[in-house]
N, CA, C and O atoms as a GROMACS GRO file, in nm:
protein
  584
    1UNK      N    1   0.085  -0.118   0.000
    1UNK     CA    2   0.000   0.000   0.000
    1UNK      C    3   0.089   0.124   0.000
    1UNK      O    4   0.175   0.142   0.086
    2UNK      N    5   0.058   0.228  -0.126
    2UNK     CA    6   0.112   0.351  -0.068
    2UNK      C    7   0.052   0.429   0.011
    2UNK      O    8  -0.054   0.404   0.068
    3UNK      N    9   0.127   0.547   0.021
    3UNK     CA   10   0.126   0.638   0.128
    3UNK      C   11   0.032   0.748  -0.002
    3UNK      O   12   0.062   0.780  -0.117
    4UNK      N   13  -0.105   0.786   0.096
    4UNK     CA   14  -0.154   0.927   0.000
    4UNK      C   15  -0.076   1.023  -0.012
    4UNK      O   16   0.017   1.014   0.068
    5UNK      N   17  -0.068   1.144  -0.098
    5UNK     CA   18  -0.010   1.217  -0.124
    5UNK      C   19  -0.054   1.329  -0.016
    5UNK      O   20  -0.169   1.339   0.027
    6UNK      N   21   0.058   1.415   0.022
    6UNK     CA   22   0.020   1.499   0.116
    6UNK      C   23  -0.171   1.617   0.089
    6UNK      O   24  -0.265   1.639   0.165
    7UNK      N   25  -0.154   1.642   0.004
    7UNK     CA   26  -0.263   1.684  -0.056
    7UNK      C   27  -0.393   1.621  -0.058
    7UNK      O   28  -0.487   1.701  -0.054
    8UNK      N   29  -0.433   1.468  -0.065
    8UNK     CA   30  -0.515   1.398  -0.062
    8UNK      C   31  -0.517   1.379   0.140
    8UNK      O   32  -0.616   1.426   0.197
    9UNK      N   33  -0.428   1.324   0.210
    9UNK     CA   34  -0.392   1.351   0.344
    9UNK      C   35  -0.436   1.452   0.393
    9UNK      O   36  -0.479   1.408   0.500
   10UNK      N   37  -0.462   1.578   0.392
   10UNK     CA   38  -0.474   1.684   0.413
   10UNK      C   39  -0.616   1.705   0.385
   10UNK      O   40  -0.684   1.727   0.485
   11UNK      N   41  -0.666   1.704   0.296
   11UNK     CA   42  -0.805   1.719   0.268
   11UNK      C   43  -0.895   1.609   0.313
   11UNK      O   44  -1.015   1.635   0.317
   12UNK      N   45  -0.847   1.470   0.353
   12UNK     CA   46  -0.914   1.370   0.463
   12UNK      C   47  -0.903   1.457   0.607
   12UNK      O   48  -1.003   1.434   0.674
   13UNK      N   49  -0.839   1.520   0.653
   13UNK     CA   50  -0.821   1.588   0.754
   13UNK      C   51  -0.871   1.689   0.787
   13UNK      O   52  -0.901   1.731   0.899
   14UNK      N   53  -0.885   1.741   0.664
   14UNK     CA   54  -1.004   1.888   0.663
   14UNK      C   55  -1.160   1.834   0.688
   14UNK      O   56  -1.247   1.881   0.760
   15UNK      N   57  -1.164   1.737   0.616
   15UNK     CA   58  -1.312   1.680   0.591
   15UNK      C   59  -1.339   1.621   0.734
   15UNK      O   60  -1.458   1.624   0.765
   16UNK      N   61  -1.248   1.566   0.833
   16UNK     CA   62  -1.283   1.501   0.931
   16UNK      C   63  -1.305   1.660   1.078
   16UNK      O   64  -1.381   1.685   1.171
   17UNK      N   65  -1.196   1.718   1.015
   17UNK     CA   66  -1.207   1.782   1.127
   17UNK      C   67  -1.314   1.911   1.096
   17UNK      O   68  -1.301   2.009   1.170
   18UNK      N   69  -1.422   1.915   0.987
   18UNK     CA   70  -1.530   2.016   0.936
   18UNK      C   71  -1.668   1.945   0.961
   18UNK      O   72  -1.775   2.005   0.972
   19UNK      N   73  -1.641   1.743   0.970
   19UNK     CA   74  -1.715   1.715   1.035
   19UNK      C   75  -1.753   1.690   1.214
   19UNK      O   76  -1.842   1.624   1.268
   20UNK      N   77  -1.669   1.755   1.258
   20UNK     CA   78  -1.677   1.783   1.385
   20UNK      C   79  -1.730   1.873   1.438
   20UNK      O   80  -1.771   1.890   1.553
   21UNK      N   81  -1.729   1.943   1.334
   21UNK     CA   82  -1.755   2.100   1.352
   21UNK      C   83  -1.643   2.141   1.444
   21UNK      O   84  -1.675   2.178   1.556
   22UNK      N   85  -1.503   2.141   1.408
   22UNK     CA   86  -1.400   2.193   1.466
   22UNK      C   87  -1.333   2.331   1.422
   22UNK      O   88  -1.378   2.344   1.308
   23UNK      N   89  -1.280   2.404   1.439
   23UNK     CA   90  -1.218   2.505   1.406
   23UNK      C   91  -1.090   2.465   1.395
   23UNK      O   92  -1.052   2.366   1.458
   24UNK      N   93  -0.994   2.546   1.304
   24UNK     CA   94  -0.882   2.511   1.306
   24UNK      C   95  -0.809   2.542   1.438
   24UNK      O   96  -0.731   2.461   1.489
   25UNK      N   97  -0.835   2.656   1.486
   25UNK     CA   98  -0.835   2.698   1.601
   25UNK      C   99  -0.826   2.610   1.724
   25UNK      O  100  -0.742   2.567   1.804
   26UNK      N  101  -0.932   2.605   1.702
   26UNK     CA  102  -0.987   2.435   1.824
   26UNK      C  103  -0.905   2.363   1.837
   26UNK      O  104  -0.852   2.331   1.943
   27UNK      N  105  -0.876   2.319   1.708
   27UNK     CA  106  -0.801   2.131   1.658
   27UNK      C  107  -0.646   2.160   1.748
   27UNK      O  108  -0.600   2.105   1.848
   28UNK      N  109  -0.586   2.292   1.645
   28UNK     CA  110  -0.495   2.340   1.705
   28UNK      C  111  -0.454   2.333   1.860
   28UNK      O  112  -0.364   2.270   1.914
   29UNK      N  113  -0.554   2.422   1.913
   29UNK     CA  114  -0.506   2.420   2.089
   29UNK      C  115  -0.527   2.284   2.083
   29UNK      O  116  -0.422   2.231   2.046
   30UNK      N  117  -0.625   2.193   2.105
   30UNK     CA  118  -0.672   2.071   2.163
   30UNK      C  119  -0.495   2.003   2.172
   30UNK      O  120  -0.440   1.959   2.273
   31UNK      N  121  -0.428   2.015   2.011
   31UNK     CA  122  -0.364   1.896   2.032
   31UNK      C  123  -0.199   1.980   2.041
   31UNK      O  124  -0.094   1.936   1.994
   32UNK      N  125  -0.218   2.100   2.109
   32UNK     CA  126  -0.077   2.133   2.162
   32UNK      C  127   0.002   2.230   2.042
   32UNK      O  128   0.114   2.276   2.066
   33UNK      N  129  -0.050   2.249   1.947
   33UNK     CA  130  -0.040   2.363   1.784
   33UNK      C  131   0.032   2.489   1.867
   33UNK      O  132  -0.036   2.512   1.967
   34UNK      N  133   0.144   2.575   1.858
   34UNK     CA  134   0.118   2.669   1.839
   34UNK      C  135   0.008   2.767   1.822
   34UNK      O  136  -0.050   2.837   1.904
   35UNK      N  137  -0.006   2.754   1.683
   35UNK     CA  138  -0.131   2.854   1.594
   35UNK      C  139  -0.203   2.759   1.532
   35UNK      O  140  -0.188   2.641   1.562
   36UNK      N  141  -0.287   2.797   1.441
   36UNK     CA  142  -0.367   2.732   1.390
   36UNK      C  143  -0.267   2.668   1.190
   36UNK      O  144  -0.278   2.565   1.123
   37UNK      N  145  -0.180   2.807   1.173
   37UNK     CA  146  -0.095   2.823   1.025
   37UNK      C  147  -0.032   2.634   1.010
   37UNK      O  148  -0.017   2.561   0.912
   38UNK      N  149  -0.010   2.614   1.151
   38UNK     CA  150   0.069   2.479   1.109
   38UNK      C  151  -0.080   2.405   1.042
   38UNK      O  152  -0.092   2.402   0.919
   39UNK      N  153  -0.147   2.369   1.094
   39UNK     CA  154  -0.275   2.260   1.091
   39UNK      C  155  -0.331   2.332   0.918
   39UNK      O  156  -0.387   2.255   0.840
   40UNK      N  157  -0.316   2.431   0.891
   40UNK     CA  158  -0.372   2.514   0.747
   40UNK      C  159  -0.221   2.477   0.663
   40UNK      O  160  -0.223   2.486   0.541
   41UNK      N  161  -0.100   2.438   0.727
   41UNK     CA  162  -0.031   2.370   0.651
   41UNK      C  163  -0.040   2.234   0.620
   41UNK      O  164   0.024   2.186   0.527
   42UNK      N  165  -0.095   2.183   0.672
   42UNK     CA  166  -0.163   2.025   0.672
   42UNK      C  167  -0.243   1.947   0.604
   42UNK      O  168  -0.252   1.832   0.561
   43UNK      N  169  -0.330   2.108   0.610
   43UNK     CA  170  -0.475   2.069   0.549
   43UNK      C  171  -0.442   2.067   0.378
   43UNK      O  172  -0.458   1.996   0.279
   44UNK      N  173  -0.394   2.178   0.414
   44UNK     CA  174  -0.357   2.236   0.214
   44UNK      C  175  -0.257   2.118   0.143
   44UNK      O  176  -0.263   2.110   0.020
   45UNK      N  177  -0.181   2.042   0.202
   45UNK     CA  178  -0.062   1.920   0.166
   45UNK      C  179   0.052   2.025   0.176
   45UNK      O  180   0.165   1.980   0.155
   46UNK      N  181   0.045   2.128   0.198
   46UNK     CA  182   0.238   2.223   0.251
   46UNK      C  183   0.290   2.122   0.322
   46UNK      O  184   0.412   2.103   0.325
   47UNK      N  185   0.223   2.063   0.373
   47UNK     CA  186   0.336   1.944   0.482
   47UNK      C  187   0.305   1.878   0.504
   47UNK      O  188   0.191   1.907   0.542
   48UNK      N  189   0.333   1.711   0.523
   48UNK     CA  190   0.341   1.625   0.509
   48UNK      C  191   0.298   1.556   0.608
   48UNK      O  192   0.378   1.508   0.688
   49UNK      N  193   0.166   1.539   0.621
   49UNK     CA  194   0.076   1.486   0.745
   49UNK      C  195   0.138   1.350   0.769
   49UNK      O  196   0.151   1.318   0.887
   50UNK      N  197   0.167   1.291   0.705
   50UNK     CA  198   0.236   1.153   0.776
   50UNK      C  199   0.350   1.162   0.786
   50UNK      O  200   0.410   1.059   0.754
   51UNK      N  201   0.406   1.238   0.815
   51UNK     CA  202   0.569   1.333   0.873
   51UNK      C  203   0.591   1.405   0.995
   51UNK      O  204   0.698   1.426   1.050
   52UNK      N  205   0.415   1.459   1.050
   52UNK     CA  206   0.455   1.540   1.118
   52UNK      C  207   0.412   1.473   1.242
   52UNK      O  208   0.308   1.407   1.240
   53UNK      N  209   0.512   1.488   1.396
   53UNK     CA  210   0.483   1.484   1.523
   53UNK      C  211   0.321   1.467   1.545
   53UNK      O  212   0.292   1.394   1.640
   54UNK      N  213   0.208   1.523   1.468
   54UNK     CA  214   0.109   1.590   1.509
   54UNK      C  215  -0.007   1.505   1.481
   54UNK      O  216  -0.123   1.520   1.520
   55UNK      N  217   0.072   1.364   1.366
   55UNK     CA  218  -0.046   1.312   1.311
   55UNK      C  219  -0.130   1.182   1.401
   55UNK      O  220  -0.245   1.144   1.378
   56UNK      N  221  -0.054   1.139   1.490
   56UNK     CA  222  -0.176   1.081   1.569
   56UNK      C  223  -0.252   1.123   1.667
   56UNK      O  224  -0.366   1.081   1.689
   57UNK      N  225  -0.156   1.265   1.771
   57UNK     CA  226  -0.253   1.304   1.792
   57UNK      C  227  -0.396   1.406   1.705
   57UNK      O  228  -0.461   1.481   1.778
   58UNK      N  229  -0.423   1.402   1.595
   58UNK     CA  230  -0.445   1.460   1.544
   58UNK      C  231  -0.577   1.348   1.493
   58UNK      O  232  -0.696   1.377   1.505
   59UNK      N  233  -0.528   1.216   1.433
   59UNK     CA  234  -0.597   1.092   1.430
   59UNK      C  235  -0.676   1.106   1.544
   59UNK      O  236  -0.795   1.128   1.522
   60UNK      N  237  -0.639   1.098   1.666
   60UNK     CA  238  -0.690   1.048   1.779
   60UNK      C  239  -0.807   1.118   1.821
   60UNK      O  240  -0.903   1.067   1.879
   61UNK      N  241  -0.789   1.290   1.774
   61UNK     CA  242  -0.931   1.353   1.791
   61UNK      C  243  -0.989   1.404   1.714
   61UNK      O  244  -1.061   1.501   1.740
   62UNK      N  245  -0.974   1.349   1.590
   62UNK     CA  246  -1.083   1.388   1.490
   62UNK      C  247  -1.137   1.226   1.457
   62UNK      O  248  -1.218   1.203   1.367
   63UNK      N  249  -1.086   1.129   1.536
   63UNK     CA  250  -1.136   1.022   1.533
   63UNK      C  251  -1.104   0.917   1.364
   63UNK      O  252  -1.162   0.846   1.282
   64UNK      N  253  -1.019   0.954   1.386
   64UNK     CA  254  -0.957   0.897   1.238
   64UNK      C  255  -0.965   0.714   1.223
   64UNK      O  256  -0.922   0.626   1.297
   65UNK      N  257  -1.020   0.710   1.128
   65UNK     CA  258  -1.051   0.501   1.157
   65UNK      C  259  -0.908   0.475   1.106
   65UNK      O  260  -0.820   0.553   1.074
   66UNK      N  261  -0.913   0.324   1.110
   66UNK     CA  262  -0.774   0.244   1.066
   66UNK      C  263  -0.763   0.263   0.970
   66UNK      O  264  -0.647   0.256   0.928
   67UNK      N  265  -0.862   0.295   0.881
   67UNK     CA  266  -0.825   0.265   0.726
   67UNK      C  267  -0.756   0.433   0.679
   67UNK      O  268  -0.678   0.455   0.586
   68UNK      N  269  -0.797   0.504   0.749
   68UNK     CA  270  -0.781   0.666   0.751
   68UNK      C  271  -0.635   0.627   0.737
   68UNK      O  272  -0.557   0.635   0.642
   69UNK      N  273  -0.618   0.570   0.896
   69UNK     CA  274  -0.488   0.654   0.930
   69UNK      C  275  -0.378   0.528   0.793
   69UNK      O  276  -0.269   0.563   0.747
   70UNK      N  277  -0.432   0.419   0.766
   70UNK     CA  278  -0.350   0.298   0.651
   70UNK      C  279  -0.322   0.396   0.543
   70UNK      O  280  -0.210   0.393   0.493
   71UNK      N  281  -0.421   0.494   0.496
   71UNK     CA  282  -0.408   0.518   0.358
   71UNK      C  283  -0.314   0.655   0.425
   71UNK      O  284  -0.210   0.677   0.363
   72UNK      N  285  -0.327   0.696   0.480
   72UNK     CA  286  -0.214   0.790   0.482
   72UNK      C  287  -0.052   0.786   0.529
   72UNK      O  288   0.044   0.860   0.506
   73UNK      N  289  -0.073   0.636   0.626
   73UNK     CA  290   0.069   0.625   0.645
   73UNK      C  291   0.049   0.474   0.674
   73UNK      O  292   0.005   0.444   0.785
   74UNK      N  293   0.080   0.366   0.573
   74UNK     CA  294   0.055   0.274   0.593
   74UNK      C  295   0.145   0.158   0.686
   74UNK      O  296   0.104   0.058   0.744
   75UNK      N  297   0.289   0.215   0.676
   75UNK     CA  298   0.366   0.160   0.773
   75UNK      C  299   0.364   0.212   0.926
   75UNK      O  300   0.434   0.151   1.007
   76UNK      N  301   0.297   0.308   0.962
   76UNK     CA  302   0.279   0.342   1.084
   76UNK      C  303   0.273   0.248   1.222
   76UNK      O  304   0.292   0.138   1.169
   77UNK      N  305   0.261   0.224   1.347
   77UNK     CA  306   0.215   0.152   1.408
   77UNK      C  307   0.175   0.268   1.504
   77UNK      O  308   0.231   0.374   1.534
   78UNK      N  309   0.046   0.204   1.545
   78UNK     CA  310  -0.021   0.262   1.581
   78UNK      C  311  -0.012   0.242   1.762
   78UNK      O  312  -0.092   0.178   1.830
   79UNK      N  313   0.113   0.320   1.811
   79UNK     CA  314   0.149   0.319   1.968
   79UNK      C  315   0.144   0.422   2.040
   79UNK      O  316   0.165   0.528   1.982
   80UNK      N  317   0.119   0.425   2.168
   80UNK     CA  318   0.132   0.565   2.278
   80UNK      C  319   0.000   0.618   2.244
   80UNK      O  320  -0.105   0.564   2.210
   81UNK      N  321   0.047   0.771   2.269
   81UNK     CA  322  -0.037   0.880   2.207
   81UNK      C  323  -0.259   0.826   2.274
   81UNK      O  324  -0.369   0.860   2.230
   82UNK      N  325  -0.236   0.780   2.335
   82UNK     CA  326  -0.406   0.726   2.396
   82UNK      C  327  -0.396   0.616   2.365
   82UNK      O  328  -0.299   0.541   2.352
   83UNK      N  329  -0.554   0.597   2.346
   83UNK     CA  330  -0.605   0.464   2.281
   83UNK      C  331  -0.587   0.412   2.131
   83UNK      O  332  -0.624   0.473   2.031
   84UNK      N  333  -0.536   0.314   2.134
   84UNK     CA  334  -0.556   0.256   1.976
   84UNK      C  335  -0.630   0.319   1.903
   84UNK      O  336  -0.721   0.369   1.969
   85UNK      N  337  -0.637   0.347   1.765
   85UNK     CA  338  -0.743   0.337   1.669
   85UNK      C  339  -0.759   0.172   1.642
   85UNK      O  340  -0.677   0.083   1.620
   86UNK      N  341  -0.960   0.179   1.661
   86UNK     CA  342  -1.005   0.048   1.685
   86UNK      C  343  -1.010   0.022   1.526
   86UNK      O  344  -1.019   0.115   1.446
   87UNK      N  345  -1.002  -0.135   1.482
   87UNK     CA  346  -1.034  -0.134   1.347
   87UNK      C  347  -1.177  -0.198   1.371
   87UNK      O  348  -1.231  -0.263   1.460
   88UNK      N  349  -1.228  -0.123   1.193
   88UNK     CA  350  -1.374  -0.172   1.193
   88UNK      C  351  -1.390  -0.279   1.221
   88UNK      O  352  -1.476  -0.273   1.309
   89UNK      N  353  -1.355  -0.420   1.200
   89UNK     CA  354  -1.439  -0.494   1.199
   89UNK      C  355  -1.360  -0.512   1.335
   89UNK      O  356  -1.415  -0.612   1.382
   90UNK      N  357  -1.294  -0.484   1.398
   90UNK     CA  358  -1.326  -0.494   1.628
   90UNK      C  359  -1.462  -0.438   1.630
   90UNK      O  360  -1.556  -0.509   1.666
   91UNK      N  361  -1.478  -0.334   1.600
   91UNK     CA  362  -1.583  -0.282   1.622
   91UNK      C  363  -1.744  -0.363   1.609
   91UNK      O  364  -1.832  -0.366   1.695
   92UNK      N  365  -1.744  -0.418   1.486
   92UNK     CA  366  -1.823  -0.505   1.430
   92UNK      C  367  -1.827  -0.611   1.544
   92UNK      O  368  -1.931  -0.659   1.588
   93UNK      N  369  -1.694  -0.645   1.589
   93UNK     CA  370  -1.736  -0.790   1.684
   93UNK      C  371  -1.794  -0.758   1.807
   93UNK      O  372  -1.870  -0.827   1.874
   94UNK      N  373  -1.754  -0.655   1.826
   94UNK     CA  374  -1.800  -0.598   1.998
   94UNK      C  375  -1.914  -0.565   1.988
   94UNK      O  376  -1.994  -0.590   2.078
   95UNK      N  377  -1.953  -0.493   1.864
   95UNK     CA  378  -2.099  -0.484   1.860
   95UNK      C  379  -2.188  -0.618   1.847
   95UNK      O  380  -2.295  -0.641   1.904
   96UNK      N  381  -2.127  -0.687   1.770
   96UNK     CA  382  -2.201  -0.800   1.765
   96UNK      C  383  -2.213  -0.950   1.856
   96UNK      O  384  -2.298  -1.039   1.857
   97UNK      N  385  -2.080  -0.928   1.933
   97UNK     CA  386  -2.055  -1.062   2.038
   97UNK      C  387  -2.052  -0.956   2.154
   97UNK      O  388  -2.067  -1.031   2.250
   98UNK      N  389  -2.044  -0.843   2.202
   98UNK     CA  390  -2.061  -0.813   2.291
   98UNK      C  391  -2.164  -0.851   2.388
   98UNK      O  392  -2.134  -0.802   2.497
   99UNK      N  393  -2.246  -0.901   2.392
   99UNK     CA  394  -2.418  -0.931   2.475
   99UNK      C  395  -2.326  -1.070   2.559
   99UNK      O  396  -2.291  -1.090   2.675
  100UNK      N  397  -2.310  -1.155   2.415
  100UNK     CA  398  -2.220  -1.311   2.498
  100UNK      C  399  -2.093  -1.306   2.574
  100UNK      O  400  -2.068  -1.384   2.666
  101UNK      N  401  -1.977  -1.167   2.512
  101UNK     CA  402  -1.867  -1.180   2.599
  101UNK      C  403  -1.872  -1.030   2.637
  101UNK      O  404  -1.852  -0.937   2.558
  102UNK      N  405  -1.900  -1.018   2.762
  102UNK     CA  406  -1.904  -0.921   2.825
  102UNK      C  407  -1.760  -0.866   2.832
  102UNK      O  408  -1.767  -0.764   2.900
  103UNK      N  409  -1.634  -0.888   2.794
  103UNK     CA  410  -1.518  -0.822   2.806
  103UNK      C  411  -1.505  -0.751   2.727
  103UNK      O  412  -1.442  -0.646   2.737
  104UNK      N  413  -1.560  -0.790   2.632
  104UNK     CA  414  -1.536  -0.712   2.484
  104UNK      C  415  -1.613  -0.554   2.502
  104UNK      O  416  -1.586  -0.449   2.443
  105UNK      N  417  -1.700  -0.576   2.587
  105UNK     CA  418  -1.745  -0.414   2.593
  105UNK      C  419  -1.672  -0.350   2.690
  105UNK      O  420  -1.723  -0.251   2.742
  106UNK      N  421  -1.534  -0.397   2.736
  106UNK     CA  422  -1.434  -0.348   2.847
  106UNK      C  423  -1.385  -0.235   2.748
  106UNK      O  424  -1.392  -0.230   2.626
  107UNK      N  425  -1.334  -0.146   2.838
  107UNK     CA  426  -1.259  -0.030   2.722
  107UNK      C  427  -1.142  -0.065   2.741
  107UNK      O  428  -1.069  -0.024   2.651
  108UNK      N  429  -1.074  -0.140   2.843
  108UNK     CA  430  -0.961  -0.227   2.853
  108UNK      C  431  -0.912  -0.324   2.732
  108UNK      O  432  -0.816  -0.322   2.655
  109UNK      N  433  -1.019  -0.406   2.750
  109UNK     CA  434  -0.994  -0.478   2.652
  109UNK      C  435  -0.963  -0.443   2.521
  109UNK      O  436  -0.854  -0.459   2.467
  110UNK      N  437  -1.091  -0.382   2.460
  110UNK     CA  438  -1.096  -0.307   2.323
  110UNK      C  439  -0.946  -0.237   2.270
  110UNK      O  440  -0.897  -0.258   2.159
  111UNK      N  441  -0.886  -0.151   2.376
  111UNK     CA  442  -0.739  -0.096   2.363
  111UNK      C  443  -0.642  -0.232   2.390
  111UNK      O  444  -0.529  -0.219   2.343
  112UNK      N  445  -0.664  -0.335   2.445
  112UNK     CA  446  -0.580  -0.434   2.418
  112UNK      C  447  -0.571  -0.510   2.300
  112UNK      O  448  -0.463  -0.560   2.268
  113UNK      N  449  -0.671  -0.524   2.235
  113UNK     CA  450  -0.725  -0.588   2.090
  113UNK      C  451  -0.646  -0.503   1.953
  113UNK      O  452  -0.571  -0.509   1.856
  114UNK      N  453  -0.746  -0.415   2.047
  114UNK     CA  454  -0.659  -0.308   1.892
  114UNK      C  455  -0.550  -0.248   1.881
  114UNK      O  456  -0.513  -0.223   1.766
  115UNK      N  457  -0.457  -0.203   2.004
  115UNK     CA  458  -0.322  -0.209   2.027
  115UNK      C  459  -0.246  -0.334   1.937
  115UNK      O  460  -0.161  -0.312   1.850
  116UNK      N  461  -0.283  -0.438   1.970
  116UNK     CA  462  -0.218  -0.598   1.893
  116UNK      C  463  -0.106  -0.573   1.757
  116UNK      O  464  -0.130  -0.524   1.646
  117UNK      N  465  -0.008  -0.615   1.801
  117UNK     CA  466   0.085  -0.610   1.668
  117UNK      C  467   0.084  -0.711   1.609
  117UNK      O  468   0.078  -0.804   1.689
  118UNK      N  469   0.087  -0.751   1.486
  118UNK     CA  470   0.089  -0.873   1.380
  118UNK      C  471   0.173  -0.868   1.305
  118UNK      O  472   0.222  -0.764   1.260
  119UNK      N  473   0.213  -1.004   1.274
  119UNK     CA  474   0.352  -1.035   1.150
  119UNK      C  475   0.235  -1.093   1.021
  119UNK      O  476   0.158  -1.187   1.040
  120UNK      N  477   0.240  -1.040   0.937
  120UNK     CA  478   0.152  -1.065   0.814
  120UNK      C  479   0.046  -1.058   0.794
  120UNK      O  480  -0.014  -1.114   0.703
  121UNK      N  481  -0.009  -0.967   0.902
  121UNK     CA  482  -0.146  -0.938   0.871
  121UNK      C  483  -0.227  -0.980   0.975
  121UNK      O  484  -0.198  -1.088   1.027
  122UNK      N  485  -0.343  -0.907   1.025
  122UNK     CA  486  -0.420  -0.991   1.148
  122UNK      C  487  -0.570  -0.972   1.120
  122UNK      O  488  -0.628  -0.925   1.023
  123UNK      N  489  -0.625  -1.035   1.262
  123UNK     CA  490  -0.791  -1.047   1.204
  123UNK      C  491  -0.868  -0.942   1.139
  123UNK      O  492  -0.867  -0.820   1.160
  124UNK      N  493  -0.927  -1.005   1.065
  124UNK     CA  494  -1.007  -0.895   0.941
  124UNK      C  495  -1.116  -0.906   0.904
  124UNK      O  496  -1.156  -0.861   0.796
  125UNK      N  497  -1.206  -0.989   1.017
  125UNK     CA  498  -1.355  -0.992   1.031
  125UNK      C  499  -1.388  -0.989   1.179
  125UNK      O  500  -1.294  -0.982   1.258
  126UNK      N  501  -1.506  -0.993   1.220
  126UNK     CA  502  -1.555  -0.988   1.328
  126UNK      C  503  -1.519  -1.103   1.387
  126UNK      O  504  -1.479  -1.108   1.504
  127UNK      N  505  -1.535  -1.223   1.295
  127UNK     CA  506  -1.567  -1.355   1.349
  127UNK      C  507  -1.345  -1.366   1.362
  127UNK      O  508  -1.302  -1.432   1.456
  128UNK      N  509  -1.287  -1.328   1.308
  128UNK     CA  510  -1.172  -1.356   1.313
  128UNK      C  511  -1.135  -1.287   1.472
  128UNK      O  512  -1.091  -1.350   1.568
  129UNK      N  513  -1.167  -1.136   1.467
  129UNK     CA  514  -1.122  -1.096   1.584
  129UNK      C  515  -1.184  -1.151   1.712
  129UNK      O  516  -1.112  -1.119   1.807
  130UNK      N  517  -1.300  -1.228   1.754
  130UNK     CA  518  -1.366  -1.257   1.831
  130UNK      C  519  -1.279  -1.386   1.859
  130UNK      O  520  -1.246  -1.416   1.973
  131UNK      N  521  -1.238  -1.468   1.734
  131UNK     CA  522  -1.143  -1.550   1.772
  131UNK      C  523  -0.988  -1.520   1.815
  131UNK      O  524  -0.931  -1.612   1.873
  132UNK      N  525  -0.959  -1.472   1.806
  132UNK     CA  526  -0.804  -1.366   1.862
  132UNK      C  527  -0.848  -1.358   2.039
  132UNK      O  528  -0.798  -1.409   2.140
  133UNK      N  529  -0.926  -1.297   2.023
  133UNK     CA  530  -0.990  -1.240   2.160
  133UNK      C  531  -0.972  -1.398   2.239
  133UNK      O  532  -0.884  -1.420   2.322
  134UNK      N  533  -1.048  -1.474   2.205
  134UNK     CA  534  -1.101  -1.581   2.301
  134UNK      C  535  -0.968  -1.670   2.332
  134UNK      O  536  -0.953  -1.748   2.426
  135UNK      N  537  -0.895  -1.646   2.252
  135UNK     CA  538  -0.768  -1.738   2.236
  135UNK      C  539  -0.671  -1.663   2.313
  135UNK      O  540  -0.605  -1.737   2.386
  136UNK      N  541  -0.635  -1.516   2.323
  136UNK     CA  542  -0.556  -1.444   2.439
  136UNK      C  543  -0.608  -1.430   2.543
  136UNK      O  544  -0.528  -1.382   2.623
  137UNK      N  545  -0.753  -1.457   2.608
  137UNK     CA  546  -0.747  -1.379   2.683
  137UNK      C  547  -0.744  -1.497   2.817
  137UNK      O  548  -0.789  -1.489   2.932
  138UNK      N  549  -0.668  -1.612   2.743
  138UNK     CA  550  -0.613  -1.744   2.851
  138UNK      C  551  -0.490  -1.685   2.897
  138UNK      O  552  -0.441  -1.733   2.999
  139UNK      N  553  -0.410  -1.553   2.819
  139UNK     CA  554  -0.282  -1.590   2.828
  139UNK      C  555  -0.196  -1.446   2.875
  139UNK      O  556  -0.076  -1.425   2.893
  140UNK      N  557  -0.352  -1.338   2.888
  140UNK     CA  558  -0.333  -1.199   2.841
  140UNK      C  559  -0.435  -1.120   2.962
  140UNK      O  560  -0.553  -1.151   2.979
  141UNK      N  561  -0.366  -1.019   3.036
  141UNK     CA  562  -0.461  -0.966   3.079
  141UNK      C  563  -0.499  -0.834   2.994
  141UNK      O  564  -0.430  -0.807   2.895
  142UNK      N  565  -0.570  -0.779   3.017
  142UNK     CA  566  -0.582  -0.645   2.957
  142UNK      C  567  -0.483  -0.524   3.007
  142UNK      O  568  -0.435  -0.516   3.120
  143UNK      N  569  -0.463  -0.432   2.900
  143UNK     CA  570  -0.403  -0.312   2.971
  143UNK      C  571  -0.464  -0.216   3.030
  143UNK      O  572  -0.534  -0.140   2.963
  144UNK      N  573  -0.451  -0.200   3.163
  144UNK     CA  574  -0.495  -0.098   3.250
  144UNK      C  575  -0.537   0.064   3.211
  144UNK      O  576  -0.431   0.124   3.192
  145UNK      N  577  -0.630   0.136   3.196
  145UNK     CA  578  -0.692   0.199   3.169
  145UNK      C  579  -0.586   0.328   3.083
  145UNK      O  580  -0.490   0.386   3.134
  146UNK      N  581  -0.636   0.346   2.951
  146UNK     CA  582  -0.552   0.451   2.901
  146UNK      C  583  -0.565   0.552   2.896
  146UNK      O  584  -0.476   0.623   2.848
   0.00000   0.00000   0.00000
């Protein structure tokens, strides 16, 4: 997978953070900006959103999904900085096996799931991640509140 072009990056970023109804302003203070000129360098592709210090926290509160943050920086790993970005289909399982495994609606858990590092790829359905889940959590506690 490549990396979007700063320009395409930038305008996913505008669009997320206009559906917030955020100000640049806002986005800015929230995530520690100077001014607002850096984040209007961002938006426009002047700079290189998957380059800069700024882009997960930046992911993190405009709520950027996995696939967001894949197409813009696909080698990334997604560490520190809060909680994981959950991938859809976690989401899908928790919504959907959540009633039977009550852990899964842990916010513990969920950041332990989706934190998960993989060598070649990892679960990519509901029914896959529900199986991940049931199989660590003999071996795994959760991580303590993030």
């Amino acid at each position: 997978m490549s990396t979007a072009p700063p320009a395409e990056a930038g305008a996913l970023l505008r669009r997320r953070r206009e559906q917030k109804e955020l100000s640049q302003e806002q986005v800015a203070a929230a995530v520690g900006l100077r001014s607002a000129n850096y984040l209007s360098y961002l938006e426009t592709g002047k700079v290189n959103l998957s380059r800069s210090k700024y882009f997960m926290p930046l992911a993190q509160l405009l709520s950027l999904s996995a696939e967001d943050v894949g197409a813009i920086a696909p080698a990334l790993r997604l560490t520190g900085l809060g909680s994981p970005i959950m991938p859809r289909a976690l989401q899908d399982a928790v919504a959907e096996y959540g009633d039977k495994f009550a852990e899964l609606l842990d916010a513990d858990w969920q950041d332990t799931l989706a934190g998960a590092r993989f060598r070649g790829g990892g679960p990519e359905t509901p029914e896959d991640w529900l199986d991940y889940y049931r199989f660590i959590r003999r071996y795994t506690k959760p991580r303590a509140g993030s």
